[in-house]
Steps between C-alpha positions, in 0.01 A plus 500: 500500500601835375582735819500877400782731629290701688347144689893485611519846610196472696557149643589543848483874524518538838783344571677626239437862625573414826866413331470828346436700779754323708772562258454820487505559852839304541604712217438804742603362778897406365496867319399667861802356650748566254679834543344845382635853466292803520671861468272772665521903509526630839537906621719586726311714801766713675362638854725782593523668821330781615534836324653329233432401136597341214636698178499187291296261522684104425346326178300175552732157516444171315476188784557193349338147738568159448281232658277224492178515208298490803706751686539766268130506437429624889688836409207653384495622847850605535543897540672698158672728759825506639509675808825728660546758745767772503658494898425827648867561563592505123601854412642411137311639145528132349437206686613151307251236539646133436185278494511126658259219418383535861337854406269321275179427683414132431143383627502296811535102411608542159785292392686702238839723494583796319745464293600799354414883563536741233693756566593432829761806554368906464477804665275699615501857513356743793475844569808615726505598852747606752660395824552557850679378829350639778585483893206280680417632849408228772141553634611238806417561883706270697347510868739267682383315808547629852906518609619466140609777261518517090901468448446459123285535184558467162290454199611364164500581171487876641437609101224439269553484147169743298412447180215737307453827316757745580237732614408280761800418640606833531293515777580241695816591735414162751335207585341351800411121651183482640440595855575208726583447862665243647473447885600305787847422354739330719752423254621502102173519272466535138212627251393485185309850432313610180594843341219768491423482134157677569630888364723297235223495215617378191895448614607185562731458768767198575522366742153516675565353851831583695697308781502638854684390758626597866584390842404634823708410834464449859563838663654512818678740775818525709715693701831605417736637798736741575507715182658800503342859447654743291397868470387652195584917510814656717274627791609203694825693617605445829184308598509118520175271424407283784499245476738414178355227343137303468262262388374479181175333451473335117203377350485301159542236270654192633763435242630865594460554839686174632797662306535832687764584688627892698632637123188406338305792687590846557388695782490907467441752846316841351542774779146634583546852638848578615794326655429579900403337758222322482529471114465157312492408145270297322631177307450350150598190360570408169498158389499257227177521226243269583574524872302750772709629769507692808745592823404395824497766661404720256657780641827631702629759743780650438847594820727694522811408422752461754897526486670449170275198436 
């Protein structure tokens, strides 16, 4: 019996476009794993700093992504930007960008790299600005605990480096650190302190925190004996002062007042009134910075003096 060639083609027809369909989809399936490249145009967004912008603006750049079939068809999410940021301390008219694979945004769970950026090396070109180094003032209350005393304090960097419009920095002489205070200190401390960039408008400023750091010491007091008193003017002539020599009470810093000896003070009469009878003269001491003194007594008479002595 004669069988027709369409009686063949339709024989079966199910299965055979099951095998069909099946085919095709391995077909797919081998061509989504085998290795695709896609190139795609991407701008470059510059964000400058404040009170800044750009005189040239970069031209777009050609991103070229190798992955999977299956990969490279999730991109149609991925962003066409390119995002970077001037740092606020550049003061330069052309900054030189040098873009890395990792500036390319790739969507979250997408296996593919990028494997070439076109160009990856220009420049862009800002407006120009000046700079500044200005002192920065410490706005730092140090309240030491009870019996100690601040022996030091410093604060570093003690300059900040401006950059903005020459206008504005012309009138900016100084800088401050916010106000802090810093109490019951026994001992070394350190801080971190933010600069006061509130009055600093569209100037940038490096660096924005500073360094302080101090020490406060036990404070203490003694007695030093026997030092001699000297007179201070010529109306002294003739006249002893009685008695000769006294205590000096010295108050201060631990460190410094264990080291005193009689020449570390000096202890001046000042006649009050004149030399007579009855006269005395009023003492001051003089000591080391840092270190509060006073004679014990505070004051002395004043004798005649006797024979050739």
């Amino acid at each position: 019996m004669a069988i027709s060639i369409g009686q063949l083609f339709v024989r079966n027809w199910p299965i055979k476009l099951a095998a069909i369909f099946f085919a095709i989809m391995l077909y797919v399936a081998v061509a989504a794993q085998q290795p695709l490249t896609q190139s795609l145009a991407m701008h470059v967004a510059v964000a400058v700093p404040p009170g800044r912008s750009i005189r040239q603006q970069p031209a777009n750049v050609t991103v070229v992504i190798i992955g999977k079939g299956t990969e490279v068809m999730k991109l149609r999410s991925i962003s066409h930007v390119i995002h970077r940021v001037v740092p606020d301390t550049f003061s330069a008219s052309v900054w030189h960008v040098h873009l890395q694979p990792a500036d390319v945004e790739i969507p979250k769970g997408t296996d593919v790299q990028v494997a070439d950026i076109t160009p990856r090396d220009f420049d862009v070109v800002l407006d120009s600005v000046g700079t500044k180094d200005v002192k920065i003032a410490p706005r730092v209350k140090v309240e030491a605990d009870s019996g100690y005393v601040l022996r030091g304090f410093s604060i570093v960097p003690n300059l900040a480096h401006l950059i903005g419009p020459e206008k504005s920095l012309a009138r900016i002489d100084s800088v401050t650190t916010l106000s802090i205070e810093i109490s019951s200190v026994t001992g070394p401390f350190f801080r971190t302190v933010p600069i006061d960039t509130a009055l600093l408008g569209i100037v940038r400023i490096s660096p924005k925190e500073v360094r302080v750091a101090g020490e406060v010491v036990a404070v203490i007091e003694r007695s030093i004996p026997g030092v001699p008193v000297t007179t201070a003017a010529s109306g002294f002539t003739g006249f002893l002062l009685s008695p000769e020599r006294v205590s000096v009470s010295v108050r201060g810093p631990e460190s410094k007042v264990n080291t005193l000896t009689k020449d570390s003070v000096r202890v001046v009469a000042h006649l009050v009134g004149k030399a007579g009878p009855g006269a005395y003269a009023r003492l001051t001491v003089t000591a080391p910075p840092g270190v509060r003194a006073r004679a014990v007594p505070d004051s002395v008479g004043l004798k005649r003096r006797t024979g050739r002595g």
